[in-house]
N, C-alpha and C positions, 0 to 999 in steps of 0.2 A: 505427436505427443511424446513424452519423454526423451526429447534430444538432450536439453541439459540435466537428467536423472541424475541425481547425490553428486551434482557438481562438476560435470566429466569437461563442462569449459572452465572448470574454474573462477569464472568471473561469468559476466555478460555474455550472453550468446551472441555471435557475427549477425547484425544487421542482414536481414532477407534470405536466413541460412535452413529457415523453417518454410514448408510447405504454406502457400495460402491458404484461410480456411474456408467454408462457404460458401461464404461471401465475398472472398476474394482481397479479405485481407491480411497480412503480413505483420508480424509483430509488435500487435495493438497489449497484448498482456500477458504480464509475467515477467518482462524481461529486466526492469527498471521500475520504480515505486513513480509516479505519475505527479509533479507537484502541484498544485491548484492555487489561483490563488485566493482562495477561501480563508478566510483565518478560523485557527481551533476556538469554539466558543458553546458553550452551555445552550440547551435550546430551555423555551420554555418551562417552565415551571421545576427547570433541574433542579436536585437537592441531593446533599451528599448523604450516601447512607450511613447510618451509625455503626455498621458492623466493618465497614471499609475502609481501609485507609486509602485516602484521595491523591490521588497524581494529574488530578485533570484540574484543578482550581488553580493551582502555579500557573498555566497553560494560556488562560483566558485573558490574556496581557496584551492580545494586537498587535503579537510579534511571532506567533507561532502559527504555519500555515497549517492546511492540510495534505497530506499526501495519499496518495488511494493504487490501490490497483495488486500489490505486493510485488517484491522483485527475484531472482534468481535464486537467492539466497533464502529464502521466505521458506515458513513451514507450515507445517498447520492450518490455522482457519486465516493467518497470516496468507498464505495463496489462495485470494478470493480476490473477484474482482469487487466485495461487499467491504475489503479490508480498507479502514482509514485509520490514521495517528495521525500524531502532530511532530512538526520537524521546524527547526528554526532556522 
C-alpha cells in the first residue's frame, strides 16, 4: 500500500510492480478508472432536487458510460472501489 503515494510514479503505476494481495491478485484497483459498459442513467423513481443544481440529466443521453473503480490520480471518496461517474 502506498507505492504510488502523492504521485511518486507520476502517472500509472508499472503493471505487476505491486505485491499480490490475498488473494492473489495483482492490480485489480486504483490504478486506472475501470470502463463498463453500462450507460450513466437515472434509476427509478430519480428526481432532481430543488436545492441542487443537476449535472446528471445532460448525462442520461445513451452516450455516456459508466466508469467505476477510481484511478492513480483519484482523491477522496473518488478512491473507492464504491466510486462511479460518467465518461463519454
Amino acid at each position: 500500500a502506498g507505492y504510488n503515494l502523492n504521485l511518486s510514479c507520476s502517472s500509472m503505476s508499472p503493471v505487476n510492480s505491486l505485491p499480490a494481495n490475498k488473494l492473489g491478485f495483482h492490480d485489480v484497483f486504483g490504478n486506472a478508472w475501470e470502463w463498463t459498459s453500462d450507460y450513466f442513467a437515472a434509476l427509478p423513481g430519480f428526481e432532481v432536487h430543488p436545492y441542487y443544481e443537476d449535472f446528471s440529466t445532460p448525462c442520461f443521453d445513451g452516450l455516456h458510460h459508466v466508469i467505476q473503480g477510481g484511478s492513480f490520480i483519484s482523491t477522496g471518496n473518488e478512491a473507492s472501489v464504491f466510486s462511479r461517474f460518467h465518461f463519454r
